[in-house]
Structure formats: structure tokens, C-alpha cells
C-alpha positions as CSV (number, residue, x, y, z in Angstrom):
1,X,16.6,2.7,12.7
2,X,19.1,-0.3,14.1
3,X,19.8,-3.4,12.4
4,X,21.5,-6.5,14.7
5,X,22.9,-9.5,13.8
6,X,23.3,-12.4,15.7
7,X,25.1,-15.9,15.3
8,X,22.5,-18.8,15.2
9,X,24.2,-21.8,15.1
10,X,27.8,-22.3,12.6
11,X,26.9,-20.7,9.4
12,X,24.2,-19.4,9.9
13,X,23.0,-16.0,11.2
14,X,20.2,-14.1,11.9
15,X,19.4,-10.3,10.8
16,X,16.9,-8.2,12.6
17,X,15.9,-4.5,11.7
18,X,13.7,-2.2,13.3
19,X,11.4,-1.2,10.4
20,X,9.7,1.7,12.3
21,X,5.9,1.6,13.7
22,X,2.6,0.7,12.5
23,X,0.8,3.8,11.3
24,X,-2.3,2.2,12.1
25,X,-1.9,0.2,15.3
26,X,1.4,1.9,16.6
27,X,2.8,-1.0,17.1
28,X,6.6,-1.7,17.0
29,X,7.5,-3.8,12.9
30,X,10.3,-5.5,13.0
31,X,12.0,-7.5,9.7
32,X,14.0,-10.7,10.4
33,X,15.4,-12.6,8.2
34,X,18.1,-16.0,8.4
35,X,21.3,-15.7,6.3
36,X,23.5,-18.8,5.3
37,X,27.0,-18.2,4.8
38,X,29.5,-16.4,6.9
39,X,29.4,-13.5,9.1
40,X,30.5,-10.7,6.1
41,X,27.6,-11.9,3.5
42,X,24.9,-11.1,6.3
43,X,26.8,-7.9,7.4
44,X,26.0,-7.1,3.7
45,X,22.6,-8.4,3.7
46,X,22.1,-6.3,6.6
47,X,23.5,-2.7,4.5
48,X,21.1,-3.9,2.4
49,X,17.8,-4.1,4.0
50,X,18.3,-1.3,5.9
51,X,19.4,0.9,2.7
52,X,16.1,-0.1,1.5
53,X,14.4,1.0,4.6
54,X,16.0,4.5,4.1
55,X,15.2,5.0,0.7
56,X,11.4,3.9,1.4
57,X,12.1,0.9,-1.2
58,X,11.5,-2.0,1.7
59,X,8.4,-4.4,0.9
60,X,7.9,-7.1,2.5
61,X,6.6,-9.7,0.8
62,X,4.4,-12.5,2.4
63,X,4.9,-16.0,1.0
64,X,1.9,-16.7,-1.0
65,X,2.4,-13.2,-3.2
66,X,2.2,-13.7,-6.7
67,X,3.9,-11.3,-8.9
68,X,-0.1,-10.1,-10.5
69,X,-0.7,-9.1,-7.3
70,X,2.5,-7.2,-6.2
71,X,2.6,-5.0,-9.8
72,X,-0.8,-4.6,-9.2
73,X,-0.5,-3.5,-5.6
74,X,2.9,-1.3,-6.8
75,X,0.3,0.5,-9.8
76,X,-2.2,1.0,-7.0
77,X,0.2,2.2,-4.2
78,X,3.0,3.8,-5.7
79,X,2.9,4.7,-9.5
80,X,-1.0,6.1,-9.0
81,X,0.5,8.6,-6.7
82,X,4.0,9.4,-8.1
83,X,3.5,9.2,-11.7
84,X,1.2,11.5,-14.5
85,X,-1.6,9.8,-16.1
86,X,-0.5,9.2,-19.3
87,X,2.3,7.2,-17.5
88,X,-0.3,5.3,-15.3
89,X,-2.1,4.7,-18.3
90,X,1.0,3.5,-20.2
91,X,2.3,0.9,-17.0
92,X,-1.2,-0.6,-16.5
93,X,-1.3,-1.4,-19.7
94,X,2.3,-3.0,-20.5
95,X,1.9,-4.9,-16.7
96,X,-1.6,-6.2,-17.8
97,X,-1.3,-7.2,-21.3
98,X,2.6,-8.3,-21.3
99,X,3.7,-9.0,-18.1
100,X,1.2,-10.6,-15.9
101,X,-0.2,-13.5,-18.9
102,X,3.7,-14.5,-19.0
103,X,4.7,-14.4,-15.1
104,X,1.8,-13.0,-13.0
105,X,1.4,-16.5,-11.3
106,X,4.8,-16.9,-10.6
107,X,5.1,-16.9,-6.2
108,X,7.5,-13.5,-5.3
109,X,9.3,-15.7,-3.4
110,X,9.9,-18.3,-5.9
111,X,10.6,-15.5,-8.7
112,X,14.3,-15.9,-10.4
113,X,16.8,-13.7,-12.5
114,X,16.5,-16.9,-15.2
């Protein structure tokens, strides 16, 4: 995996990681990403992403996600095949009852720590 960073214009650069291929179409992914600031902050940006590439923790997350459809998607993909029963039973039923009616339409990529 290799991660680059390139200067755009003054203040601003650009990350680019190789995320590995497409199981299904082989095909070369790639995450980019623009960082404002100065040339340490996307240095860090860049240890980030590719920590989360290594520890199989990288989504990425189109635009028009909403946060229903990501827990539901994370149920589905990951806690279905890591997790007992009991505990499947147990998330599904916190995500749908207390979790989605409060911020389920929320946009992922409008989603804040406030």
C-alpha cells in the first residue's frame, strides 16, 4: 500500500492512497482526498487513512449516505459475520429502536461530534 501527497495550490494539498484492487472487476481503487491546512496536518491525514486501510477499518463513504443506511450496511456486513447471535440480536435492536428514529437521516458526511 503507498500513500502520496502532493501540493495543490498554497494551503491546500492533495492525499492519494492505493486502496488495493476490486475483488470483483480487478481493477486498481484508489482514495483521494483534499486537505486544507499545511503540509504536517495532511501528512497526518495521510497516517491516518492508511492506518485504517491496514487494520481493514477504511469505508468509504459516498455523499448521499445516511447514517440508517451505513449501521444498517455495518449490521449486515460486519457484525452478522463477527459477532454471536445474541449480540446481533442485541445491536439490531438498540440501532433500530434508538439510534436510527434520533439520527438515521442525518447525511454521513454531514454527521458531527455535537
Amino acid at each position: 500500500m503507498r500513500g502520496y501527497l502532493r501540493q495543490r495550490n498554497k494551503g491546500s494539498w492533495e492525499l492519494s492512497v492505493d486502496v488495493g484492487s476490486d475483488p470483483v472487476t480487478g481493477k486498481r481503487r484508489r482514495h483521494f482526498e483534499t486537505i486544507s491546512g499545511n503540509k504536517s496536518a495532511a501528512q497526518k491525514r495521510l497516517a491516518e487513512v492508511m492506518t485504517e486501510i491496514s487494520r481493514g477499518s477504511y469505508v468509504k463513504t459516498p455523499r448521499d449516505l445516511t447514517v440508517a443506511e451505513y449501521l444498517r450496511n455495518w449490521l449486515r456486513d460486519y457484525v452478522e459475520v463477527n459477532c454471536a447471535p445474541k449480540t446481533i440480536e442485541s445491536y439490531g435492536m438498540i440501532i433500530e429502536k434508538h439510534v436510527i428514529p434520533e439520527v438515521g437521516n442525518i447525511h454521513l458526511a454531514k454527521l458531527e461530534p455535537r
